[in-house]
C-alpha positions, -999 to +999 in steps of 0.1 A: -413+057+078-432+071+106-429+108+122-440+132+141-450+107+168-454+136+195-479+151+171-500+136+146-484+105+132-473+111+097-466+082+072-443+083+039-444+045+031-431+035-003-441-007-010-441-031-037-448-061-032-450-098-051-465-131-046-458-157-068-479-181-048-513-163-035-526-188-023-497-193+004-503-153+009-531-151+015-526-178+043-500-161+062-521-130+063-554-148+070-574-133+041-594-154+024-595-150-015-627-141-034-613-163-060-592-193-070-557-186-062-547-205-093-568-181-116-546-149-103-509-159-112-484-136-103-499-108-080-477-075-075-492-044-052-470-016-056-472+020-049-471+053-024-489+060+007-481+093+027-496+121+048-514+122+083-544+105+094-566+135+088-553+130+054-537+106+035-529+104-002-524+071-018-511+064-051-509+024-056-510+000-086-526-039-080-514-061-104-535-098-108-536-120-139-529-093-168-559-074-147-544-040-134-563-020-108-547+015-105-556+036-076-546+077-070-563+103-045-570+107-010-585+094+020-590+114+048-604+117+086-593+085+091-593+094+131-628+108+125-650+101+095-636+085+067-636+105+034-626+092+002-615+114-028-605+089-052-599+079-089-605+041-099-590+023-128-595-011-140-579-031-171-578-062-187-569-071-224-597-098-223-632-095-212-635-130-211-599-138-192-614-113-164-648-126-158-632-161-159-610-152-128-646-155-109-665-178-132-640-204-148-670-219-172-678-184-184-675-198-225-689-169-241-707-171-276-683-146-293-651-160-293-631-128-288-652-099-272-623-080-267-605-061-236-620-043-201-619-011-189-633+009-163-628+046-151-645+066-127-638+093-096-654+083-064-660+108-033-679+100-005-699+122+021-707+101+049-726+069+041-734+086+003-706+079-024-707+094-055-694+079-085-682+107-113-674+105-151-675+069-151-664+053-187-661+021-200-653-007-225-674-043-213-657-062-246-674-050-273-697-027-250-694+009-241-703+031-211-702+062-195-721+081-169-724+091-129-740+067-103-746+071-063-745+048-038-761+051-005-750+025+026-769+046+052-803+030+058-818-002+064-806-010+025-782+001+001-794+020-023-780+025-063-790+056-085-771+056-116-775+078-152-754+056-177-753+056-216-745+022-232-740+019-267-760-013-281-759-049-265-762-079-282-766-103-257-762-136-273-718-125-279-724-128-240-743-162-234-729-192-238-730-213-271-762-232-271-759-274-268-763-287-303-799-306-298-802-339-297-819-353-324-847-382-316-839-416-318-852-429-348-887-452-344-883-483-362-915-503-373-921-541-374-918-554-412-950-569-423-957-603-410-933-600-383-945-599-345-950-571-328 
């Protein structure tokens, strides 16, 4: 619902919403996908949005896959400068599910790296945003630190401080082709021409 119209507009909007078919979505609302349609299943967006444009405060839940991105703070001078004062959380119960919704041939090594998760608060002040108690679970791999992000200049910029516990890389690549092995050279029996 809307109010305040002869002031400053003020929105208390309650949604959830479900597409069975994303693909078709996507369509009717002229977004174009930055992945296969058929790799996201049932989507459902669901969640709270309320308060004035000098502030709103936003409390959603994006559903994709088994993937769940859960979203809670505010935004604000949305009539002015935007400012975001956010917390971020990702999921997924496979690693290898998730990065297979963008790469379909990712065929891991390590057959079960295990699940995804990402946390981190993100504020921004102007074109700098600054990424807070980020932590982390990449399968087997975990993470945690801060990280800034500058969009101001001529190129983004990333500074980040993160701790990572150990990485063995080849649970990550894919399983090596078994080599061939050469044809075997077969000589001329004695006599015989050549």
């Amino acid at each position: 619902s809307l109010g305040g119209i002869a002031k400053a507009p003020e929105v208390n909007l309650v949604f959830d919403v479900t597409a069975s078919d994303p693909a078709r979505w996507s369509q009717l609302m002229g977004i174009d996908l930055p992945v296969s349609p058929k790799q996201l299943g049932l989507v459902a967006f669901s969640g709270r949005l309320e308060g004035t444009l000098a502030r709103l405060n936003l409390d959603a839940t994006l559903k994709a896959d088994k993937a769940t991105l859960a979203v809670k703070g505010s935004i604000g001078g949305l009539d002015t400068a935007p400012r975001y004062a956010i917390d971020v959380n990702v999921r997924h119960p496979s690693f290898t599910r998730l990065v297979r919704i963008f790469d379909p041939g990712f065929r891991p090594a390590a057959r079960k790296l295990g699940g995804f998760r990402l946390k981190a608060g993100i504020k921004n002040d102007g074109p700098v945003y600054k990424f807070s108690d980020i932590t982390g679970k990449l399968g087997p791999v975990k993470l945690a630190g801060n990280a800034v992000l500058r969009v101001g200049g001529a190129r983004p910029s990333l500074t980040a401080e993160l701790a990572m516990s150990e990485i063995i890389a080849d649970m990550f690549l894919p399983v090596p082709a078994p080599a061939k092995s050469p044809a075997a050279k077969v000589n001329p029996a004695p006599g015989s021409a050549a």
